[in-house]
C-alpha positions as a Python dict, from the first residue, in 0.01 Angstrom:
ca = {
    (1, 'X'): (0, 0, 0),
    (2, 'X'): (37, -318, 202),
    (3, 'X'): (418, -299, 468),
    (4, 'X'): (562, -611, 516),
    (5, 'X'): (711, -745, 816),
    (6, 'X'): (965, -959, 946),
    (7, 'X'): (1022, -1113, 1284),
    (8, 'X'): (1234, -877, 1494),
    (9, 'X'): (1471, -1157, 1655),
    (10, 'X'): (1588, -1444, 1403),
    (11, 'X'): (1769, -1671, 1628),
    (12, 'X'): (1753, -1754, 2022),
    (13, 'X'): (1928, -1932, 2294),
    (14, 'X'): (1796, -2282, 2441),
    (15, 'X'): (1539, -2034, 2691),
    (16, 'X'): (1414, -1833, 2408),
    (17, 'X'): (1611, -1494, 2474),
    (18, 'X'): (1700, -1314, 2113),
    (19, 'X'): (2076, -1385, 2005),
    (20, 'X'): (2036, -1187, 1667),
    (21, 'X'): (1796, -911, 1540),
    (22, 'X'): (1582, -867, 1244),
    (23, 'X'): (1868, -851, 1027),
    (24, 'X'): (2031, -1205, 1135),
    (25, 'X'): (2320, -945, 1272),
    (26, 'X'): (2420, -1109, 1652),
    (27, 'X'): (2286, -875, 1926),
    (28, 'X'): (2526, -659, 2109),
    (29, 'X'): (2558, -705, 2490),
    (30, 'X'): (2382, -438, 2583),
    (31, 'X'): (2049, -579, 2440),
    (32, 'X'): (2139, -917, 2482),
    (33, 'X'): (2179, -826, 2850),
    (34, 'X'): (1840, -669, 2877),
    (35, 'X'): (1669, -957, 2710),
    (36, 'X'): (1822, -1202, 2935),
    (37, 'X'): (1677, -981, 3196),
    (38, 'X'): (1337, -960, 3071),
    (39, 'X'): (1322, -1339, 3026),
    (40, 'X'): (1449, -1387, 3396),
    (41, 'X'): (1163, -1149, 3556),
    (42, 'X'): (913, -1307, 3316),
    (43, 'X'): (985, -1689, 3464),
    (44, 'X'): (1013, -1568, 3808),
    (45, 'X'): (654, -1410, 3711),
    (46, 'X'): (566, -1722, 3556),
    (47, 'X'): (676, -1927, 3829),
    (48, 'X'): (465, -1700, 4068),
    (49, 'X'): (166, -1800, 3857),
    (50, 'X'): (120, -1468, 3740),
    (51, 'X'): (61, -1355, 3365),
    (52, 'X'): (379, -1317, 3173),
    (53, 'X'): (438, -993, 2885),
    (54, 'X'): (182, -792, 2991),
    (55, 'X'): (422, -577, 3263),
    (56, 'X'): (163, -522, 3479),
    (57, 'X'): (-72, -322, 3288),
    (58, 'X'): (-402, -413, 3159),
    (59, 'X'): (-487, -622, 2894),
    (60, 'X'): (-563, -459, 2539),
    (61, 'X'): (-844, -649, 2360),
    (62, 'X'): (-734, -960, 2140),
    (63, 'X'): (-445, -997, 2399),
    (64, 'X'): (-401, -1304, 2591),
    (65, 'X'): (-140, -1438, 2857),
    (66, 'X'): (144, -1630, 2768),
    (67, 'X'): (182, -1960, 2987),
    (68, 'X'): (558, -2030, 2838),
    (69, 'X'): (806, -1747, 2884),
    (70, 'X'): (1064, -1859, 2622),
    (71, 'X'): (766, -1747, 2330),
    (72, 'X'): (802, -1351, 2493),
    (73, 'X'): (1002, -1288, 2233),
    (74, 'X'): (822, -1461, 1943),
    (75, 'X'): (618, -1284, 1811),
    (76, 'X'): (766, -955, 1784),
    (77, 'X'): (739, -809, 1434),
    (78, 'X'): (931, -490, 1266),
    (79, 'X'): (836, -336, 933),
    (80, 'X'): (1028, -411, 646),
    (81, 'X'): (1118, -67, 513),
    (82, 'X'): (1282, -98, 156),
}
């Protein structure tokens, strides 16, 4: 049985930050308010010259730092449940 999956955020702003989920629904404030967030911490990180979207833990194996802060969000997957 092979699950497929679909990006979790469709569409983003000019910085990369999610304006509409997995769905193409627009995000409510809430989220869109903590995404914003997490993009701002991960350019002042960035900025810093330290490793963005790992959140201070240690690196699980395959894993590898991301230089641009607006592709955070990119690759973030949810399965498609039918």
């Amino acid at each position: 049985f092979r699950k497929s999956k679909k990006p979790m955020y469709t569409k983003f702003d000019g910085d990369g930050v999610p304006t509409h989920d997995w769905a193409g629904e627009e995000l409510g404030a809430d989220d869109a308010a903590a995404l914003k967030k997490t993009m701002e911490e991960a350019v002042r990180n960035a900025a810093a010259g330290m490793p963005v979207g790992t959140g201070g833990r240690k690196k699980m194996a395959g894993e590898v730092d991301i230089v641009n802060p607006s592709l955070i969000f990119r690759g973030l997957t949810v399965v498609k449940k039918d």
